[in-house]
C-alpha positions as CSV (number, residue, x, y, z in Angstrom):
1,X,42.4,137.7,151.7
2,X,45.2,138.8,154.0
3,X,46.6,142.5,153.2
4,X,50.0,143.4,155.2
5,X,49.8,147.4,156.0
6,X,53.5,149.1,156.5
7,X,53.8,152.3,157.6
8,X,54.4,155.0,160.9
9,X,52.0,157.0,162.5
10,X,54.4,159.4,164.1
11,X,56.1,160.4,160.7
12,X,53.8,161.8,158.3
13,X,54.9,160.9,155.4
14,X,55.1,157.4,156.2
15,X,51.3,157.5,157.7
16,X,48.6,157.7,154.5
17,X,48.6,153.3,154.9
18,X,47.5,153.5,158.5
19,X,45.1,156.7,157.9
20,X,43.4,154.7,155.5
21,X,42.7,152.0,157.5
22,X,39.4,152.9,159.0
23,X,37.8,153.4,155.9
24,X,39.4,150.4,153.9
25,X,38.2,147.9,156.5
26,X,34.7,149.4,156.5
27,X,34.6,149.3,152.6
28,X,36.0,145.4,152.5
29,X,35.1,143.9,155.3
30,X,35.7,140.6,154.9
31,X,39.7,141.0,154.0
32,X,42.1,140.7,157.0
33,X,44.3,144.3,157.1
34,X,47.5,143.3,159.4
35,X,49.2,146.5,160.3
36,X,52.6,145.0,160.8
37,X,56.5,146.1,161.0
38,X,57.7,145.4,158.2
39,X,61.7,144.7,160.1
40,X,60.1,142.2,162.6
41,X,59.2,138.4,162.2
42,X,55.8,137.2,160.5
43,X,54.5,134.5,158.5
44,X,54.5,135.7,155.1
45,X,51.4,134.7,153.3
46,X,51.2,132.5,150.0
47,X,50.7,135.9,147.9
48,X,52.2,139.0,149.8
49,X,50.0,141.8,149.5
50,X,50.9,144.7,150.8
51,X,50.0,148.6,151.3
52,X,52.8,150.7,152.0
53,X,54.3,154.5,151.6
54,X,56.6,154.3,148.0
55,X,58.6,157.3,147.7
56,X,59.5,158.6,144.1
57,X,55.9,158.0,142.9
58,X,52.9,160.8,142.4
59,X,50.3,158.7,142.5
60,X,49.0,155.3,144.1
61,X,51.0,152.5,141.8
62,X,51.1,148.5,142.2
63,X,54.1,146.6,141.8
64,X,54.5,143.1,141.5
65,X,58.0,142.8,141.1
66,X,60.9,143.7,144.2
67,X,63.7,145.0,141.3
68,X,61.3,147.4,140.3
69,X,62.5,149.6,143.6
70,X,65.4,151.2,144.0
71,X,67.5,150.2,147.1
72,X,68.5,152.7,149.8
73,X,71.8,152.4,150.9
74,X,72.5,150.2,153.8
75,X,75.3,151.9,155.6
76,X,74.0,150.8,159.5
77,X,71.3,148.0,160.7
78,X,69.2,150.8,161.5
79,X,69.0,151.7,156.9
80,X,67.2,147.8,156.9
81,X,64.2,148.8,155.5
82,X,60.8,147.0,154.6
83,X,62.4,147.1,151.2
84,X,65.4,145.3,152.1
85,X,63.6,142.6,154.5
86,X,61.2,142.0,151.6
87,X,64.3,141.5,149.0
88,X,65.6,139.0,151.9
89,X,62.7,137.0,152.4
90,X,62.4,136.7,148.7
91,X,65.9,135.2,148.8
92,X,65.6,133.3,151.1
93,X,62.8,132.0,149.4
94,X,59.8,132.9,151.5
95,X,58.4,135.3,149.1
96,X,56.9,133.5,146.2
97,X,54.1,135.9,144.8
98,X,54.5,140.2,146.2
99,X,51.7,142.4,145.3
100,X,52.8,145.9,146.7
101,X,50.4,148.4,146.4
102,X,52.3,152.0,147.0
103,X,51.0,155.1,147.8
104,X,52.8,159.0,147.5
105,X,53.9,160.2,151.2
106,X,52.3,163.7,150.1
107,X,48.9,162.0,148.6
108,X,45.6,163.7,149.2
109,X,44.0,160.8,151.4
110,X,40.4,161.1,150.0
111,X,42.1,160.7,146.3
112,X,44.2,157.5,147.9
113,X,41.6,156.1,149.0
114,X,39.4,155.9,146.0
115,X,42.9,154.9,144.1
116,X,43.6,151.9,146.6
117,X,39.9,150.6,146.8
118,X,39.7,150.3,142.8
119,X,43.2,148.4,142.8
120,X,41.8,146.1,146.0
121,X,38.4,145.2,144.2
122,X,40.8,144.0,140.6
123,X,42.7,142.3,142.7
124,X,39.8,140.1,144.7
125,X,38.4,139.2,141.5
């Protein structure tokens, strides 16, 4: 299992993903965590799974639907979000399956983490 990781170390409320790296690869070993950009070019898997800062939620929540967000307004290239590549991969077809898996900017990491690992072991199975 392949597992995309979004996110920025330098802004912290964009870096709970890649703090809980560490811990997440230790606990599942055997599943590939790509910490990628979510604006450049990748092969997107079969089934996108992916861990990422959501904004507007209080606590860790999957989503595996793209309408389910709310677009931010895309005034300059530099507004082209992870959001808004994801929505144009989907279009253009590349997307066929999207598990997102989104975390509070604000969460308490330890509480994340315990969140996140339940969700990852459901969705192994």
């Amino acid at each position: 299992m392949e597992i995309f990781v979004f996110g920025n170390p330098d802004l912290p409320g964009d870096a709970l993903p890649l703090q809980l790296l560490p811990k997440l690869r230790q606990q599942f070993p055997t599943v590939q965590f790509q910490v990628v950009d979510p604006n450049e070019e990748w092969a997107v898997p079969e089934r996108l799974v992916v861990l990422d800062t959501v904004v507007g939620v209080d606590r860790v929540t999957v989503f595996s639907d793209l309408k389910k967000f709310v677009p931010a307004p895309n005034v300059t290239l530099h507004d082209f979000d992870a959001y808004a590549n994801l929505r144009y991969l989907q279009k253009l077809g590349h997307i066929k399956e999207v598990l997102i898996i989104g975390v509070p900017p604000a969460a308490d990491p330890e509480h994340t983490f315990r969140a996140v690992t339940e969700i990852l072991k459901q969705v192994r199975a």
